[in-house]
Residue frames as qw, qx, qy, qz and C-alpha x, y, z in Angstrom:
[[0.000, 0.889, 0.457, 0.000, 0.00, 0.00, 0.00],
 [0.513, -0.094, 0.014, 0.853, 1.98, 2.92, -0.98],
 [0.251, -0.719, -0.220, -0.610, -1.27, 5.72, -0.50],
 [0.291, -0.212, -0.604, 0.711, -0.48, 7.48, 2.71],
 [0.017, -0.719, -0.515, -0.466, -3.75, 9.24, 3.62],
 [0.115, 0.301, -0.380, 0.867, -3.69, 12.55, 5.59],
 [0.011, -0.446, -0.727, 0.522, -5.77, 13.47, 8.42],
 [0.287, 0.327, -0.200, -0.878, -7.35, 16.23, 6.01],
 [0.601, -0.076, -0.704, -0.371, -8.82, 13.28, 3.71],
 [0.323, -0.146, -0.915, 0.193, -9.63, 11.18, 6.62],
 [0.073, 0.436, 0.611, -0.657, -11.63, 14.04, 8.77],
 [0.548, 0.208, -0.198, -0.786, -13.50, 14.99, 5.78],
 [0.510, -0.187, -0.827, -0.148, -14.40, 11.24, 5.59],
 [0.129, -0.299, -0.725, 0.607, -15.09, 10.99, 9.50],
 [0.209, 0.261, 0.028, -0.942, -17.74, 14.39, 7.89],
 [0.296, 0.066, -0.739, -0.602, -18.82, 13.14, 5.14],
 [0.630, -0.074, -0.701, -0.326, -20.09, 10.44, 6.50],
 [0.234, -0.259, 0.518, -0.781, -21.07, 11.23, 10.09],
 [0.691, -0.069, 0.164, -0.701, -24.23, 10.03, 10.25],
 [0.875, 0.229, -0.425, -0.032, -23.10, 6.38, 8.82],
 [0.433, 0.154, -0.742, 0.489, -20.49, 5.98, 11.75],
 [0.402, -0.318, 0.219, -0.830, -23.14, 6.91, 13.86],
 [0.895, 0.013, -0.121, -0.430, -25.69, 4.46, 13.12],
 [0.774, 0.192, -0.602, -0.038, -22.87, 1.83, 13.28],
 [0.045, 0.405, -0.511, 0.757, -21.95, 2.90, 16.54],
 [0.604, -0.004, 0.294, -0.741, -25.50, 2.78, 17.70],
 [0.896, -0.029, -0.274, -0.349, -26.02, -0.78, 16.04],
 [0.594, 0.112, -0.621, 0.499, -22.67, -2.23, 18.30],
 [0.217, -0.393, 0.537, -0.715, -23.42, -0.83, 21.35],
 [0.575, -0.392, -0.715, 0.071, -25.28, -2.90, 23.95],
 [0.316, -0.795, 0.309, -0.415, -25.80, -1.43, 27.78],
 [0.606, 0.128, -0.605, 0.500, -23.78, -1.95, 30.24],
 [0.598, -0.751, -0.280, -0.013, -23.47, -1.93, 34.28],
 [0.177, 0.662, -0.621, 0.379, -21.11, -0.85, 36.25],
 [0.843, -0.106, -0.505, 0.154, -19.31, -3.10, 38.58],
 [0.557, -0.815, 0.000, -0.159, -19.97, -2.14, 42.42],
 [0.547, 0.272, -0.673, 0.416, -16.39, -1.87, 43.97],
 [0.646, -0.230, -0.623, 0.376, -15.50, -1.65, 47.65],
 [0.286, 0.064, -0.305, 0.906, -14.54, 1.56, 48.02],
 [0.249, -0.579, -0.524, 0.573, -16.30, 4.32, 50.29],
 [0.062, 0.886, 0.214, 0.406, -17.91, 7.74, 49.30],
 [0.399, -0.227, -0.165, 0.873, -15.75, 10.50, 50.78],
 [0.021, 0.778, 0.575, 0.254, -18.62, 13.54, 50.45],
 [0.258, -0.614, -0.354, 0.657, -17.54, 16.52, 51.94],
 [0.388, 0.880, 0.230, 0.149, -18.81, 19.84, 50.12],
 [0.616, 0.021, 0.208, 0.759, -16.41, 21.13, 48.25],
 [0.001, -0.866, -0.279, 0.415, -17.07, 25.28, 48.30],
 [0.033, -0.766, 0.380, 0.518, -15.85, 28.20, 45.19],
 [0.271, -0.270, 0.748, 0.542, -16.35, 26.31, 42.63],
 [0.379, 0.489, -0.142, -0.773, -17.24, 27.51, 39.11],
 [0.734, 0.328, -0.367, -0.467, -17.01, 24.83, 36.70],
 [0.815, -0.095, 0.567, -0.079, -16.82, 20.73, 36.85],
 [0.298, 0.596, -0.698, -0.263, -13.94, 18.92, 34.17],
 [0.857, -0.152, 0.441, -0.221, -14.74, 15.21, 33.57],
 [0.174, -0.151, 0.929, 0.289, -12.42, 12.20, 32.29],
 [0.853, 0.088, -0.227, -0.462, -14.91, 9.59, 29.67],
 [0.756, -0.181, -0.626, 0.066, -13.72, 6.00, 30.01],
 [0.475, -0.027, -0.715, 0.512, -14.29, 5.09, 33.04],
 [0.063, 0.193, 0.258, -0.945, -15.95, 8.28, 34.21],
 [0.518, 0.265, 0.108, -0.806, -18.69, 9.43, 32.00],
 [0.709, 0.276, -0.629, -0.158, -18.27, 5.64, 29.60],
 [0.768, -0.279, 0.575, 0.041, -18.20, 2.42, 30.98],
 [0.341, 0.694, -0.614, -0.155, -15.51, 0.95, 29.34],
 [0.969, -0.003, -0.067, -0.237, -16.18, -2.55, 28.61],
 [0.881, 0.138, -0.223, 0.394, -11.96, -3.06, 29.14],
 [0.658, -0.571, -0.338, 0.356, -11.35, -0.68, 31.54],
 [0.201, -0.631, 0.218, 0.717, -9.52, 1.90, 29.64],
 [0.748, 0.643, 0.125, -0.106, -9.34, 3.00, 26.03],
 [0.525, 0.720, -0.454, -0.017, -6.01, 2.02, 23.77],
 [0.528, -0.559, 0.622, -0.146, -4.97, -0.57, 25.67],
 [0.641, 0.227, -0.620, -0.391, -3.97, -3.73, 23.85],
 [0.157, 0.070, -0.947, 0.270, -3.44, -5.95, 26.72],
 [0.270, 0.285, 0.768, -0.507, -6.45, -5.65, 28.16],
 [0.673, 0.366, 0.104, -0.634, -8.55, -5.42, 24.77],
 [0.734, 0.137, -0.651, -0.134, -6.93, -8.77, 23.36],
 [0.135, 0.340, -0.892, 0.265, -7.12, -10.84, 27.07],
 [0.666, 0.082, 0.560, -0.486, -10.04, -12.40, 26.57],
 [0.367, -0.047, 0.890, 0.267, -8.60, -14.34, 23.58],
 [0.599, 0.682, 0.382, -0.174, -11.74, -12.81, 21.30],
 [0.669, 0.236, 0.462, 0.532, -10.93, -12.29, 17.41],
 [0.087, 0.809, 0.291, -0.503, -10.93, -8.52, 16.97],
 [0.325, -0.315, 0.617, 0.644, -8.35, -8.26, 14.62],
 [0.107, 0.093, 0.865, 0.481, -9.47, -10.56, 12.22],
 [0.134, 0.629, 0.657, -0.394, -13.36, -9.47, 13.12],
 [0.091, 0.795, 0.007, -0.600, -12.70, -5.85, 12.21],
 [0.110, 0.434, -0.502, -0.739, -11.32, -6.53, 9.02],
 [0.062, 0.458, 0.865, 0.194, -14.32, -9.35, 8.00],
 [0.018, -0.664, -0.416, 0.620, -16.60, -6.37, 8.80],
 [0.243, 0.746, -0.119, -0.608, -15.19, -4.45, 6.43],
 [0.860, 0.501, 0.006, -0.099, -15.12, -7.22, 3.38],
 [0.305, 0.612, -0.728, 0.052, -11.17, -8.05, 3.60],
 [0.970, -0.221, 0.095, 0.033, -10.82, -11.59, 4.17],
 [0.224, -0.774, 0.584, 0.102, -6.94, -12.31, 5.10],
 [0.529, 0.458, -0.704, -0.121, -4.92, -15.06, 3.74],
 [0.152, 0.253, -0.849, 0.438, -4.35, -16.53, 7.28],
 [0.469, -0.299, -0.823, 0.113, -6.39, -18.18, 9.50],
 [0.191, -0.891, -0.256, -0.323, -8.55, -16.24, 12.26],
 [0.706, -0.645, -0.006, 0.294, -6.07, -17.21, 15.17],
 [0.779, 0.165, 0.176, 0.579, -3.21, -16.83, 13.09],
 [0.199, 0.511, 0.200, 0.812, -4.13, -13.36, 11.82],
 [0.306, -0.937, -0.020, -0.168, -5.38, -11.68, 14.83],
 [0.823, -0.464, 0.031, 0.325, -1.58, -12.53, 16.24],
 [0.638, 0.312, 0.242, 0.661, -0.33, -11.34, 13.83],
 [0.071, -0.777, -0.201, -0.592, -2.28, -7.96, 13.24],
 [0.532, -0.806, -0.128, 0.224, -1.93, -7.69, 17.32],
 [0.747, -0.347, 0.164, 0.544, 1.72, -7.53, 16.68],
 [0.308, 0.330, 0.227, 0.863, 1.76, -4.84, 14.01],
 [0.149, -0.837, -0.288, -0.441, -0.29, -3.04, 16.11],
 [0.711, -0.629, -0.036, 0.312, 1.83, -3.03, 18.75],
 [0.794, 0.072, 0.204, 0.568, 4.66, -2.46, 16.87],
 [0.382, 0.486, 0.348, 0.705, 3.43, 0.83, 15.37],
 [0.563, -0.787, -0.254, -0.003, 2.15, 1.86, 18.66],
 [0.696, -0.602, 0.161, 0.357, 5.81, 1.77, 20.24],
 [0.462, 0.273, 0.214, 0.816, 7.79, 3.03, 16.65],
 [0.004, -0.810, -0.218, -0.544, 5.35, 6.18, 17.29],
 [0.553, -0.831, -0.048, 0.028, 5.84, 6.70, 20.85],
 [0.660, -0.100, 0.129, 0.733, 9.90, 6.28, 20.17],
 [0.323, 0.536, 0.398, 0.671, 9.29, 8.74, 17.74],
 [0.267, -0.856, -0.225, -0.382, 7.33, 11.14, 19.73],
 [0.764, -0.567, 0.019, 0.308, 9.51, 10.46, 23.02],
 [0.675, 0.213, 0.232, 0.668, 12.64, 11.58, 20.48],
 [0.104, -0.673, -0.180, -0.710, 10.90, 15.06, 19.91],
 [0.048, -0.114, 0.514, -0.849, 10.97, 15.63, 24.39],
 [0.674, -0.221, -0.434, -0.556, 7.36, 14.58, 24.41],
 [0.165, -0.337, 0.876, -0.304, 7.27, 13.08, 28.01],
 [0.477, 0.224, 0.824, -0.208, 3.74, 10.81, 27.69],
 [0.208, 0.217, -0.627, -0.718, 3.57, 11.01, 23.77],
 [0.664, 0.283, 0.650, -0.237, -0.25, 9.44, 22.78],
 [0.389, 0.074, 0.779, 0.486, -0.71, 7.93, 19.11],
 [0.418, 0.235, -0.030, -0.877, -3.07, 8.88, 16.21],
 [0.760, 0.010, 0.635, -0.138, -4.86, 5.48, 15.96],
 [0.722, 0.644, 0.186, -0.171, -6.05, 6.24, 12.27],
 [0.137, 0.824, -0.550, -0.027, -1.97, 6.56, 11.65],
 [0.482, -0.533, 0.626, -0.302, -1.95, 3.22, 13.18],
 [0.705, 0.011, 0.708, 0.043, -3.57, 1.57, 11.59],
 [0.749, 0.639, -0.107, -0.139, -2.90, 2.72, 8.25],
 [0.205, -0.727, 0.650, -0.081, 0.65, 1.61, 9.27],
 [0.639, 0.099, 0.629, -0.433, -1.06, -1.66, 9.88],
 [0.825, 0.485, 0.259, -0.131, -2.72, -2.21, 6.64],
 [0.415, 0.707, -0.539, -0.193, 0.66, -1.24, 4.69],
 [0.250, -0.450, 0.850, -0.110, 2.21, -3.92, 6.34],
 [0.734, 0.228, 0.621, -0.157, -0.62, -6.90, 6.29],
 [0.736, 0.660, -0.091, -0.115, -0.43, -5.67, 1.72],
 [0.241, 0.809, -0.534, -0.055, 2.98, -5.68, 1.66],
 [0.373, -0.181, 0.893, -0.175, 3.47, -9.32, 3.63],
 [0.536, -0.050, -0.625, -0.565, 0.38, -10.28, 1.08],
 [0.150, 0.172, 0.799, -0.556, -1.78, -11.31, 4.43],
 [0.448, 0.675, 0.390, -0.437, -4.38, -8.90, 2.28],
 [0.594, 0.374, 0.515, 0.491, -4.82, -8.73, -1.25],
 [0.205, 0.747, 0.309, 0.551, -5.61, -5.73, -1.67],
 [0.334, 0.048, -0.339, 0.878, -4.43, -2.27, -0.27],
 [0.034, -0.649, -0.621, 0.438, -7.00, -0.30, 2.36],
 [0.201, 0.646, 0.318, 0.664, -8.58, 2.32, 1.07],
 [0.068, 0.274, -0.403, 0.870, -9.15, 5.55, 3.40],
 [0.586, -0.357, 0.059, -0.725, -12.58, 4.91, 4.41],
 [0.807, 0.085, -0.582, 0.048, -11.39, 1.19, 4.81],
 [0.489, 0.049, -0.548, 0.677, -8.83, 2.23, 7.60],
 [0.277, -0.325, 0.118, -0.897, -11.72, 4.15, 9.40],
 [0.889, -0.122, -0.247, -0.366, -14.15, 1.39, 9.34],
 [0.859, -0.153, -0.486, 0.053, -12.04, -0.98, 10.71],
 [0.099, 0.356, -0.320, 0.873, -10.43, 1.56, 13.25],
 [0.599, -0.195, 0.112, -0.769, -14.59, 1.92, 14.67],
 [0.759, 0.117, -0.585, -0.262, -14.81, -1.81, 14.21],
 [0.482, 0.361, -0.628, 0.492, -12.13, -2.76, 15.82],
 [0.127, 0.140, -0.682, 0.707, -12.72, -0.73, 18.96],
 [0.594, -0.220, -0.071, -0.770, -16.63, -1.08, 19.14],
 [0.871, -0.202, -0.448, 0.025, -15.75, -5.35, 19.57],
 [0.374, 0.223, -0.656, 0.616, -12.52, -4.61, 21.97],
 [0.133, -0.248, -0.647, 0.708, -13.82, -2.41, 24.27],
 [0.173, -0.704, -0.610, -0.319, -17.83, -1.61, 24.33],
 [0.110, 0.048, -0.512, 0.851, -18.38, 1.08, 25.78],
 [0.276, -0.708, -0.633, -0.145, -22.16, 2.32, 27.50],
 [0.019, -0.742, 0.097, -0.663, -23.12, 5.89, 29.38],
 [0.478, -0.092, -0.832, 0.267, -22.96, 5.66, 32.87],
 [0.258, -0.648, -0.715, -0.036, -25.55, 5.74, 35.21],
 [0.300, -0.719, -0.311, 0.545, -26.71, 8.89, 36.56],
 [0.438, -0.075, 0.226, 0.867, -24.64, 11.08, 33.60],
 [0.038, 0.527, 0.475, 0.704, -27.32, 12.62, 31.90],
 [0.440, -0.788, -0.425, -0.074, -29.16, 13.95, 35.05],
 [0.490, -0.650, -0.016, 0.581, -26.04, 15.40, 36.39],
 [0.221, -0.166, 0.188, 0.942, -24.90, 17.54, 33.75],
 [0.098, -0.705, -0.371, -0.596, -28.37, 18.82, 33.16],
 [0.527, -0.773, -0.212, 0.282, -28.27, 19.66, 36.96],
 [0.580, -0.293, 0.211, 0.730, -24.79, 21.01, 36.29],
 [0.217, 0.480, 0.586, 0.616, -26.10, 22.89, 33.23],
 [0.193, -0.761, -0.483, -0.388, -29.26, 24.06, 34.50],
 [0.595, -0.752, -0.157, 0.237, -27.18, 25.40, 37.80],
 [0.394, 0.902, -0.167, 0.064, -25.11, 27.40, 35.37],
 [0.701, -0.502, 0.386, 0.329, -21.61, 25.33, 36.47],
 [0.625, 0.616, -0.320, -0.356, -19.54, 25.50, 33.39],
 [0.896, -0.137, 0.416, 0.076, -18.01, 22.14, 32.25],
 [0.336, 0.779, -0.475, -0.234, -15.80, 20.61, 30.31],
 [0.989, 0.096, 0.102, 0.045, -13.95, 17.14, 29.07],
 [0.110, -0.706, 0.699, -0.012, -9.97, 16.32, 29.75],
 [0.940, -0.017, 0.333, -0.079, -9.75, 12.50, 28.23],
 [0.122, -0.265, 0.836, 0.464, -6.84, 10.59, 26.84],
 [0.581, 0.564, 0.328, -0.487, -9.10, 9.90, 23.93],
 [0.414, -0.089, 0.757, 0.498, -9.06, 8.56, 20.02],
 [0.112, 0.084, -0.412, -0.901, -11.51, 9.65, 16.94],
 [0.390, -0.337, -0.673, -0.531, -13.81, 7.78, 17.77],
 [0.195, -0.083, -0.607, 0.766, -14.34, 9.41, 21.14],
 [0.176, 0.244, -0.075, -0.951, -16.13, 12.06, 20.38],
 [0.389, 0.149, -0.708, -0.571, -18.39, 9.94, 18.01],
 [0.249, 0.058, -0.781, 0.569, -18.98, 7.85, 20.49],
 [0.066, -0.355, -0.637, 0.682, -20.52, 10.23, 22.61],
 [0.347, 0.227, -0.247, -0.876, -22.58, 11.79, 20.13],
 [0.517, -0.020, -0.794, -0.319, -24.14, 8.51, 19.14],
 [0.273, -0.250, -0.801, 0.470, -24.84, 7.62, 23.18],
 [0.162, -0.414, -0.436, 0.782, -25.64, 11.09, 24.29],
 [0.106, -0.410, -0.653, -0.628, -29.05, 12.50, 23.80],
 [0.427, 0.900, -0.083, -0.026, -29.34, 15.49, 23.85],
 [0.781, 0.392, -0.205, 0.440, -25.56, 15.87, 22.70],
 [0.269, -0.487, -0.145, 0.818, -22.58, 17.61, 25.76],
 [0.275, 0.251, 0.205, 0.905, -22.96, 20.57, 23.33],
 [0.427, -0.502, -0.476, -0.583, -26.47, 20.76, 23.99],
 [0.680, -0.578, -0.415, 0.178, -25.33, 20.71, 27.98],
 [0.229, -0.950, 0.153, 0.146, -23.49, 23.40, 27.44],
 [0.688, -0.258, 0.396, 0.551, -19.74, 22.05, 26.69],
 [0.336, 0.864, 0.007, -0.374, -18.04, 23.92, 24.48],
 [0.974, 0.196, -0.101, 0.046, -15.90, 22.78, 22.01],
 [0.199, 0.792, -0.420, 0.395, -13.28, 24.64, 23.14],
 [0.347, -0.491, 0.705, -0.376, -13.34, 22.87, 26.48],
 [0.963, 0.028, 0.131, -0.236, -13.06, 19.38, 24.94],
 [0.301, -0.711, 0.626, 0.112, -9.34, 18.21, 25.53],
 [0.960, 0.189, -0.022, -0.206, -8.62, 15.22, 23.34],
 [0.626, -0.389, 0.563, 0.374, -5.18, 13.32, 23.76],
 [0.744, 0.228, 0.523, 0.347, -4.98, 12.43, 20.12],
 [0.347, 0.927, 0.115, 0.086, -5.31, 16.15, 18.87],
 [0.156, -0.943, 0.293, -0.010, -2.23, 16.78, 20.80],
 [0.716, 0.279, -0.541, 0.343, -0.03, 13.87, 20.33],
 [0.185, -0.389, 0.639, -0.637, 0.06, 14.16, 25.16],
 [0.665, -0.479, -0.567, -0.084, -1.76, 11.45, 27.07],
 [0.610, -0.613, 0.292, -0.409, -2.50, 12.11, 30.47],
 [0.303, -0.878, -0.186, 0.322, -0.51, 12.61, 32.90],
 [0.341, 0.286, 0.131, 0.886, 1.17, 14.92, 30.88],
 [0.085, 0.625, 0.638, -0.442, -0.45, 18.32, 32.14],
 [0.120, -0.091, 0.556, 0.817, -0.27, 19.42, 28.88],
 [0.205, -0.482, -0.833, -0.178, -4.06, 18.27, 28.45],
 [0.076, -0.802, -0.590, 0.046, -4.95, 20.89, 30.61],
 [0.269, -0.030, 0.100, 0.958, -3.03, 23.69, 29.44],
 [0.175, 0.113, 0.494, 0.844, -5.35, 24.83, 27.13],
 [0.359, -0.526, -0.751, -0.173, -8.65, 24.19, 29.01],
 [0.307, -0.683, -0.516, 0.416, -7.75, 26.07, 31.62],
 [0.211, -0.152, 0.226, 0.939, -6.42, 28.87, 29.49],
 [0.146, -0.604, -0.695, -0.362, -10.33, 28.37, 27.99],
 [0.476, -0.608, -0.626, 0.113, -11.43, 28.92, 31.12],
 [0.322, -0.452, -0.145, 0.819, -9.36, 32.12, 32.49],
 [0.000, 0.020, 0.253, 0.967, -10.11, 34.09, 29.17],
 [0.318, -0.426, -0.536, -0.656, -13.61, 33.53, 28.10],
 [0.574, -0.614, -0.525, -0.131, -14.97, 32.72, 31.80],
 [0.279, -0.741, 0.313, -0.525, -12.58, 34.50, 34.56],
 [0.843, -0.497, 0.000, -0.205, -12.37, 30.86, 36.17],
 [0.043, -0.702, 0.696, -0.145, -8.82, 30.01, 37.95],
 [0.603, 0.137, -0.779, -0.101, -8.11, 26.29, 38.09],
 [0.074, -0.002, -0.860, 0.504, -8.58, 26.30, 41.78],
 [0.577, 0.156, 0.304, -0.742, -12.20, 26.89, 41.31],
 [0.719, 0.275, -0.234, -0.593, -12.43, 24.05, 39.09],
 [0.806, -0.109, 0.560, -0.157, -13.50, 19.85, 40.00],
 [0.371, 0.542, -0.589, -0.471, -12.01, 17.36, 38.42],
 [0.704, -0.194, 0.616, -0.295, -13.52, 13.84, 38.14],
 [0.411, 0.427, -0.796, -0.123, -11.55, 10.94, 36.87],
 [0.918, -0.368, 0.037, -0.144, -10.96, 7.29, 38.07],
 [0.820, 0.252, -0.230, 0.459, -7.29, 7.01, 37.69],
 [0.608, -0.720, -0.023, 0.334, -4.99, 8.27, 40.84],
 [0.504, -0.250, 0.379, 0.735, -2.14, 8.78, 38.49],
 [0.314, 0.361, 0.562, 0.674, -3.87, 9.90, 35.33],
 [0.033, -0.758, -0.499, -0.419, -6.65, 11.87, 36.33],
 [0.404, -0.907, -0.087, -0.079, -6.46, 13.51, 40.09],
 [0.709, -0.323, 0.187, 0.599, -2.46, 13.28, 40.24],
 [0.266, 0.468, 0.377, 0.754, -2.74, 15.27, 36.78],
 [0.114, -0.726, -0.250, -0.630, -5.55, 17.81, 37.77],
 [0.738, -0.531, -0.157, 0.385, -3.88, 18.17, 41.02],
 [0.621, -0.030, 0.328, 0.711, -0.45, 18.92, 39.59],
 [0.125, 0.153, 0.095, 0.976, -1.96, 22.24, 38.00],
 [0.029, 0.127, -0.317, 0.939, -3.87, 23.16, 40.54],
 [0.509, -0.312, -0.400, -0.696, -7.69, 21.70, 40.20],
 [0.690, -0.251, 0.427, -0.527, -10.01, 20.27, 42.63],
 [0.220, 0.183, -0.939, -0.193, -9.99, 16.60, 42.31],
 [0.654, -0.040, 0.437, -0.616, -12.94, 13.68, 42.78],
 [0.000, -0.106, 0.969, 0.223, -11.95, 10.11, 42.02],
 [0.783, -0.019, -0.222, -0.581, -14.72, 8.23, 40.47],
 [0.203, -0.317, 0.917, -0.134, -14.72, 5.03, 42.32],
 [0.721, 0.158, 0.427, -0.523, -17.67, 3.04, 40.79],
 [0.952, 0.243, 0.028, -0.185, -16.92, 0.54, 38.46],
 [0.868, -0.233, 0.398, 0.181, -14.17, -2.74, 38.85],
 [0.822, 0.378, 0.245, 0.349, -13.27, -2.46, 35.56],
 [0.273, 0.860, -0.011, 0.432, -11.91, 1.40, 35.26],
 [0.450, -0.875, 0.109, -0.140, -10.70, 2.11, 38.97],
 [0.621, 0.456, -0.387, 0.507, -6.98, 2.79, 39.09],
 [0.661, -0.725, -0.009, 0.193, -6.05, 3.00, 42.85],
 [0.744, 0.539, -0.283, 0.275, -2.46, 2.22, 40.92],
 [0.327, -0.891, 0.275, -0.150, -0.49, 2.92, 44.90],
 [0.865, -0.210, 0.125, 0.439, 2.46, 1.06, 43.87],
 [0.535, 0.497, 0.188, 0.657, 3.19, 4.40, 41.74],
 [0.489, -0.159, -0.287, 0.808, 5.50, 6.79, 43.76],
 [0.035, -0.363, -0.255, -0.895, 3.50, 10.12, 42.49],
 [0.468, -0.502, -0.315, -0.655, 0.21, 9.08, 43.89],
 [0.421, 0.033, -0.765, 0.486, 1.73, 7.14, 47.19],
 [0.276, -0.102, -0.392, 0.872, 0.99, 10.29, 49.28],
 [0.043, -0.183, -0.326, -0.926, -1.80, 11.56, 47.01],
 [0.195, 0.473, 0.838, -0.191, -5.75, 11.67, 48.22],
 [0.046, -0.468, -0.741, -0.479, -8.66, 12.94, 46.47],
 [0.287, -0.181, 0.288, -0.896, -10.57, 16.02, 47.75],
 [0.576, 0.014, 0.235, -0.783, -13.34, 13.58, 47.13],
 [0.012, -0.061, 0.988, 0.141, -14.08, 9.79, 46.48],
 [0.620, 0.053, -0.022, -0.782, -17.58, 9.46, 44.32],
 [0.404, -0.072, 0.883, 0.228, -19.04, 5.81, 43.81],
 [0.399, 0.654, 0.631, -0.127, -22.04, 7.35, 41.65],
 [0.391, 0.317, 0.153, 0.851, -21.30, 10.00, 39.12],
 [0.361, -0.804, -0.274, -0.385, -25.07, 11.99, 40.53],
 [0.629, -0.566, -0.276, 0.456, -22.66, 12.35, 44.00],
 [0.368, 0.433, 0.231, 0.790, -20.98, 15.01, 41.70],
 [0.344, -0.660, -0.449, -0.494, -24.35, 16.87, 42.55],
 [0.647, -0.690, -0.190, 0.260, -24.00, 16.47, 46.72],
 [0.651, 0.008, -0.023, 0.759, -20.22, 17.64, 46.60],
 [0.301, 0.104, -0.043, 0.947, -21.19, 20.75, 45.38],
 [0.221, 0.326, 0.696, -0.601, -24.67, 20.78, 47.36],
 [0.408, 0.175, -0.366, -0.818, -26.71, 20.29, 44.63],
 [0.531, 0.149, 0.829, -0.086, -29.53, 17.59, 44.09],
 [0.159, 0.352, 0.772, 0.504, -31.18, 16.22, 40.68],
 [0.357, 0.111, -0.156, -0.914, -33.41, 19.58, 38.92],
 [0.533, 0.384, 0.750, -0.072, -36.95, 17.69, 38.33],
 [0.189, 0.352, 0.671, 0.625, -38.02, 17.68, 34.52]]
């Protein structure tokens, strides 16, 4: 495959044809529960504060593997995603299903860790991938090894991109979300979204969320996406710009503003680290990073420890608005 497609061609596809990755979105989903952990609500009201900042997997998503871009934990249940994602999209490999998802795992890995070298080269301290780079990486390889006959096309390497991660890792809204940011809305808080995050994030949540964040207020300005920037969290790069949002257009300083994550290191170690409020999400088995074998967060606690996202709501003495 010797067509490299740009992100210009690719987000006018991702346009184009919005309403088609929608619908596929919306026919792969399924709901989902969270999974009750152990931990303890930690409620005290948290006073002076202007606007609420929220992680998605894990947070506002249940993340059917616990995180988003992992590979270990979206190939250790031994299912065929690989080979899935490209039947989906009408390429039938040469190999075998087992054969070829091992394979494909391994060029995805591969191109994963040549980018991050790459990025890590350039002073980049937590460098995050562009998937759709990934896997067009990917498909050169699988044509060039003749795995596939034929070379992806650009809307190919989208499709199986959405594929892909709709079988890995399902995701579903989680309870309670919509009621709290209309509360949050309707109680004029301003908000906003800090997520290590991939193209089909966003999508995603458009497809789930009805009415749409925009339509709760978010602006797009305060929607932080790892992949735009080539930073994963905890870089606090991620929240340069948000809070720079936030100082011009709103007046709000960072200490007036909640962050709620489920990762000790990623989320409340990060929005710590320049200066926010913090409020681990602690409700569901699959997402909840405690991670205290890592030195950063040893020492670290949480202004607040939610197991419900609607606790959000108490923190900052608010209850659910009736319809």
């Amino acid at each position: 495959m010797n067509t490299y497609f740009s992100q210009t061609e690719l987000q006018t596809l991702l346009t184009q044809n919005h309403q088609e990755w929608k619908s596929l979105i919306q026919s792969r989903c399924r709901p989902l529960s969270p999974i009750s952990t152990a931990a303890t609500a930690q409620l005290s009201t948290l006073s002076d504060l202007k606007a609420v900042v929220f992680d998605i997997y894990g947070t506002l998503l249940i993340s059917g593997s616990g995180e988003v871009g992992s590979l270990s934990a979206y190939e250790s249940r031994g299912q065929l995603h690989f080979f899935n994602a490209f039947q989906e999209a009408g390429i039938i490999p040469s190999l075998s299903p087992e054969v070829f998802n091992g394979v494909c795992s391994k060029f995805y890995e591969e191109a994963i860790q040549t980018r991050h070298r790459e990025l890590k080269s350039q002073g980049i301290d937590y460098p995050e991938v562009n998937i759709l780079e990934v896997w067009q990486s990917v498909g050169k390889t699988l044509f060039h090894d003749k795995i596939i006959s034929h070379s992806i096309s650009a809307y190919d390497i989208i499709l199986i991109a959405l594929e892909y991660e709709l079988s890995a890792n399902p995701t579903w809204p989680m309870p309670h979300t919509f009621e709290t940011l209309r509360t949050l809305f309707r109680h004029e808080y301003i908000m906003g979204i800090v997520s290590n995050a991939q193209f089909y994030t966003p999508l995603i949540l458009d497809s789930l969320y009805e009415p749409s964040l925009t339509d709760f207020g978010i602006a797009e300005e305060a929607k932080i996406w790892s992949y735009k920037l080539g930073y994963a969290k905890p870089s606090t790069r991620l929240f340069a710009s948000l809070l720079d949002y936030f100082d011009r257009r709103r007046g709000i300083q960072p200490s007036e503003v909640l962050y709620v994550g489920n990762d000790m290191l990623n989320d409340i170690y990060t929005a710590a680290a320049v200066g926010c409020r913090t409020a681990l999400f602690a409700g569901d088995q699959r997402s909840l990073r405690v991670r205290r074998e890592n030195s950063l967060v040893q020492s670290l606690q949480a202004d607040a420890i939610i197991t419900d996202i609607a606790q959000v709501l108490q923190i900052l003495g608010l209850s659910f608005d009736k319809e």
